[in-house]
C-alpha positions, 0 to 999 in steps of 0.5 A: 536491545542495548549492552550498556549504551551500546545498541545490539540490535533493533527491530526497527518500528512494527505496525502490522496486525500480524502482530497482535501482541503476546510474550516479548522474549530474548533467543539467547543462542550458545550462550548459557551464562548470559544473564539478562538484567532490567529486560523491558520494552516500550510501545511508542506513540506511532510517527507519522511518515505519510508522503504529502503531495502538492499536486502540482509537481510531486511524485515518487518513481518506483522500478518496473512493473517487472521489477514490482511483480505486477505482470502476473497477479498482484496487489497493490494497497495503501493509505490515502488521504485528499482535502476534502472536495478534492476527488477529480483525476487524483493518481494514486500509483500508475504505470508509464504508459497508464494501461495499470493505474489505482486512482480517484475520479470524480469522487469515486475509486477507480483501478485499470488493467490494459483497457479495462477500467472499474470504478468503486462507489464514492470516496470519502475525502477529508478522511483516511481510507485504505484503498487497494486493487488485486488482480488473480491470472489464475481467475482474470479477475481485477478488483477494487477494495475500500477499507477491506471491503470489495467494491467491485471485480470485472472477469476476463481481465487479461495481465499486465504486458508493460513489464518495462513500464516505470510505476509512479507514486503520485502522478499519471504516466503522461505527467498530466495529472500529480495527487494531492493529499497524503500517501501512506504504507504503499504494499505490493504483493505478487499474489491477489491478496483476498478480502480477509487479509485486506480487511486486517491491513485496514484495520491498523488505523492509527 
């Protein structure tokens, strides 16, 4: 909202199915004679903000699995994107000591929690999927979803206990291995977010 040139106030840019559009409106608080004139809004073409990683050497440092809530249940989700035949040992977002890690292999998803690993079917390189994986304490369940849908879930999963552990973007805890392709609208929840709620978030495609 602008009063004349000068910028009032901006919600910044909203991609979020949340969000499926209604009524655009002005909360005017004690403020009874404001009169709005030539109010209107515009939707914008969507920029691209998406991370690029050489595979060589790039990668993002985040906090502590503590301080991303990821020693109880969580879920972690983003848009990924490899060159297409490029599916071997490509971390996604991996702890330290790399006992938590949501990555791609041998062209298939994978996520591992302590010393249990699941793996997804085959991953589809070229394009963008929405890969994530939750963990439920409360049912010690680890699962891997593609594109809102779940691939698979192991039971009896014990929590995360690396609360010190730094989490990465884009490379293996050792540094053995770095992503390469693009990283987009990485989220972290500190709750097992369910199918539903996944399949919303990977319908926002463009």
């Amino acid at each position: 909202i602008y009063q004349g040139k000068t910028k009032v106030i901006d919600s910044g840019d909203i991609y979020d199915t949340e969000y499926p559009g209604g009524r655009l409106g002005v909360f005017c608080l004690s403020q009874e004679q404001t009169i709005w004139s030539q109010l209107a809004y515009t939707c914008g073409s969507r920029l691209d903000y998406a991370l690029r990683f050489d595979g060589v050497d790039d990668y993002v440092q985040l906090g502590t699995a503590s301080q991303l809530h990821l020693t109880a249940s969580f879920t972690v989700s983003l848009w990924v994107k490899v060159p297409s035949g490029n599916t071997n040992n490509l971390p996604a977002v991996c702890s330290h000591d790399n006992l938590l890690c949501l990555y791609i292999d041998q062209g298939n998803l994978k996520g591992k929690l302590g010393k249990r690993t699941i793996v997804g079917r085959g991953f589809n390189s070229g394009e963008w999927e929405h890969i994530a994986l939750t963990y439920s304490s409360l049912n010690s369940e680890l699962s891997l979803y593609l594109n809102g849908n779940r691939l698979t879930t192991a039971s009896g999963v014990t929590s995360y206990t690396g609360s010190s552990q730094t989490v990465y973007i884009g490379k293996s805890g050792a540094g053995t291995a770095f992503f390469k392709g693009e990283l987009d609208q990485l989220r972290v929840w500190s709750k097992a977010l369910t199918t539903t709620e996944l399949r919303a978030r990977a319908l926002l495609t463009d």
